[in-house]
C-alpha positions in Angstrom: -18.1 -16.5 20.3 -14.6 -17.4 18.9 -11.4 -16.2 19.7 -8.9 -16.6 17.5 -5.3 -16.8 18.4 -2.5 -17.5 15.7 0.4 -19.7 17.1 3.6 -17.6 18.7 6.7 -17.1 17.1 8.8 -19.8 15.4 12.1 -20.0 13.8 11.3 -20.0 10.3 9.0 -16.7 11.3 11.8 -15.2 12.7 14.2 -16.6 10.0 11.9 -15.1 7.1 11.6 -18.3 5.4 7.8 -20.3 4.1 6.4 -22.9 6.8 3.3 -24.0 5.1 2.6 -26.8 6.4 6.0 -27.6 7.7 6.5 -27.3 11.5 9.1 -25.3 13.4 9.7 -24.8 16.8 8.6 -21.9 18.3 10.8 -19.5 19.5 11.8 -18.3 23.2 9.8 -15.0 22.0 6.8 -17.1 21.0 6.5 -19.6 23.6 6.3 -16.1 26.0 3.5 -14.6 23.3 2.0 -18.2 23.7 1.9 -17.4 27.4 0.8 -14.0 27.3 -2.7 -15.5 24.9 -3.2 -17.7 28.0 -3.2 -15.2 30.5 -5.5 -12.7 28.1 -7.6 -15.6 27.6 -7.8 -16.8 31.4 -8.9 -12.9 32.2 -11.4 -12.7 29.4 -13.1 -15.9 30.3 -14.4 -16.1 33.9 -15.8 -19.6 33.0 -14.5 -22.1 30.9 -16.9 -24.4 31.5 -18.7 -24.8 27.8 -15.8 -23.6 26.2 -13.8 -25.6 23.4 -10.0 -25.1 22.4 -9.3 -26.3 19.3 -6.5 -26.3 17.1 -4.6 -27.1 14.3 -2.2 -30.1 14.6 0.7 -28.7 13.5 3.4 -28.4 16.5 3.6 -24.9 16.3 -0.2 -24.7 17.3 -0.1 -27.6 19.4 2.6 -26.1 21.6 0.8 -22.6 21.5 -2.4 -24.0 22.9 -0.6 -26.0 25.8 -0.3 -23.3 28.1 -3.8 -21.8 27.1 -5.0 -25.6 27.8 -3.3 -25.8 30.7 -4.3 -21.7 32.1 -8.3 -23.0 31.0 -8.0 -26.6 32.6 -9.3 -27.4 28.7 -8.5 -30.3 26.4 -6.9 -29.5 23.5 -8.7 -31.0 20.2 -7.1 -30.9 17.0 -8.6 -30.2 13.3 -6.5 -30.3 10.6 -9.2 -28.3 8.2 -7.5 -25.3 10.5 -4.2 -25.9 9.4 -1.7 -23.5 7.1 -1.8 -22.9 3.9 0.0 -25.9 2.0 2.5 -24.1 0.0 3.9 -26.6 -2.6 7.4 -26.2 -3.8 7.9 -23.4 -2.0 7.9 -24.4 1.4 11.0 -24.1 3.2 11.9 -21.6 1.0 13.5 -17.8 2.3 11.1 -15.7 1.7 13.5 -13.0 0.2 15.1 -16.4 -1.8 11.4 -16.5 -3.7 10.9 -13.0 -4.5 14.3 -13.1 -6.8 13.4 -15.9 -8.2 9.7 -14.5 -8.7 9.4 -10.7 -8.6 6.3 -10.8 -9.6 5.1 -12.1 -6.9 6.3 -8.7 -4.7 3.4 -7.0 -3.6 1.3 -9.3 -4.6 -0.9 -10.4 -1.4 -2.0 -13.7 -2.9 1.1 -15.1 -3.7 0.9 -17.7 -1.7 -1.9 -19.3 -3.7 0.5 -19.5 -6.9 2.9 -22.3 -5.1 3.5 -24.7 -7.9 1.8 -28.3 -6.1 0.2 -25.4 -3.7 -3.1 -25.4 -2.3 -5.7 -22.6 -4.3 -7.4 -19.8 -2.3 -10.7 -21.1 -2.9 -9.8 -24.8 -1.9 -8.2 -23.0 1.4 -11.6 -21.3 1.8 -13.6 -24.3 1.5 -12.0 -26.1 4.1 -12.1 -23.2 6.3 -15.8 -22.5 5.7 -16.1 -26.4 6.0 -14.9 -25.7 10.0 -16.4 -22.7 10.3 -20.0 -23.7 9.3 -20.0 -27.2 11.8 -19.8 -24.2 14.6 -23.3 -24.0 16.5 -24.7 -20.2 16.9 -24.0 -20.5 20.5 -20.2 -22.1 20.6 -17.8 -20.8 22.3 -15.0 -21.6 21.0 -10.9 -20.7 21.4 -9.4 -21.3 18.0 -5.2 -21.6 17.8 -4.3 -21.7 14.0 -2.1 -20.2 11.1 -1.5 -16.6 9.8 -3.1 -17.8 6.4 -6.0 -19.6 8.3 -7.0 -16.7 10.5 -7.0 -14.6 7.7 -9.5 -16.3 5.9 -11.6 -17.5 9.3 -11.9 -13.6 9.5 -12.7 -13.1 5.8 -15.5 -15.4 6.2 -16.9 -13.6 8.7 -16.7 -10.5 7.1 -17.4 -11.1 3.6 -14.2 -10.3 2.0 -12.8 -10.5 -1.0 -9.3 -12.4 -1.4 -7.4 -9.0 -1.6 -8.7 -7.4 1.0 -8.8 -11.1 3.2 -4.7 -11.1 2.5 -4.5 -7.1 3.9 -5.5 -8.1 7.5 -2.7 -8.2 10.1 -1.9 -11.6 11.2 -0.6 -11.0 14.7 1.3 -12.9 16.8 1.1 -10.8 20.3 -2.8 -10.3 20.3 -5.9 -12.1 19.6 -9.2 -11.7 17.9 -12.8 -11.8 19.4 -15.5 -13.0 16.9 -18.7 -12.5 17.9 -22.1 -11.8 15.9 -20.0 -10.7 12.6 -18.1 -8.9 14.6 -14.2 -8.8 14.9 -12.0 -7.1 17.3 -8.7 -7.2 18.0 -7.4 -7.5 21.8 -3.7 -7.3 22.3 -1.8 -9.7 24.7 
């Protein structure tokens, strides 16, 4: 079983503008979403014991896990084959800032895989799947990554297709429970 949390709210999310791979602090809303995972978490798992946390080794993910860590009594490993999308030239960037200077990219769900110096869906995928498929049957495993990331973790799982991978929600106040190609979502 996996259960997939993407990192609380930071201040590029709440300034609308491209992390990538950058990091940014989380806000004081996600450090209390960062909390509220933990708590979830602690209720859904009566036994930590054989359980895993692992996470991507940006800060935003690192300091999303620590109370999760810290609610479990788990260490935290880091994987950096969970880590955002690498954007290119566009990280940093406002989002609203990029869709002037590209509107074709508006409603266009991949647009993040046209970054010029950008990483491509299917190299995103393969690292992903390269995570993913290390993972024993029987793992249990708490997983604190991207927006980007989860999406395609999920995809994976689900067989999807890039469009329909970039039209799930990427949430920042709930979690997801994998299980036997199964996916719900369990708010926080």
């Amino acid at each position: 079983m996996i259960y997939l949390c993407r990192h609380g709210e930071t201040e590029y999310n709440r300034e609308g503008r491209i992390q990538g791979q950058l990091d940014s602090s989380l806000t004081p809303l996600g450090r209390k979403q960062a909390r509220a995972m933990a708590d979830r978490l602690g209720a859904l798992i009566d036994d930590p014991a054989g359980w895993r946390l692992v996470a991507s080794p940006l800060a935003r993910t690192r300091e999303t896990a620590a109370p999760i860590a810290e609610r479990l009594g788990l260490p935290v490993e880091l994987d950096s084959r969970l880590m955002e999308i690498h954007v290119g030239a566009w990280q940093d960037q406002l989002h609203n800032t990029l869709l002037k200077a590209h509107p074709e990219l508006d409603n266009d769900r991949l647009w993040c895989f046209r970054a010029p110096g950008g990483e491509t869906y299917e190299g995103m995928l393969a690292r992903i799947r390269s995570w993913l498929d290390e993972q024993p049957q029987d793992a249990n495993v708490i997983v604190v990554s991207h927006g980007v990331a989860g999406r395609l973790l999920r995809a994976l799982v689900l067989g999807l297709d890039p469009a329909a991978a970039m039209r799930q929600d990427i949430p920042q106040d709930a979690i997801f429970r994998i299980d036997q190609g199964r996916i719900d979502r369990i708010p926080c």
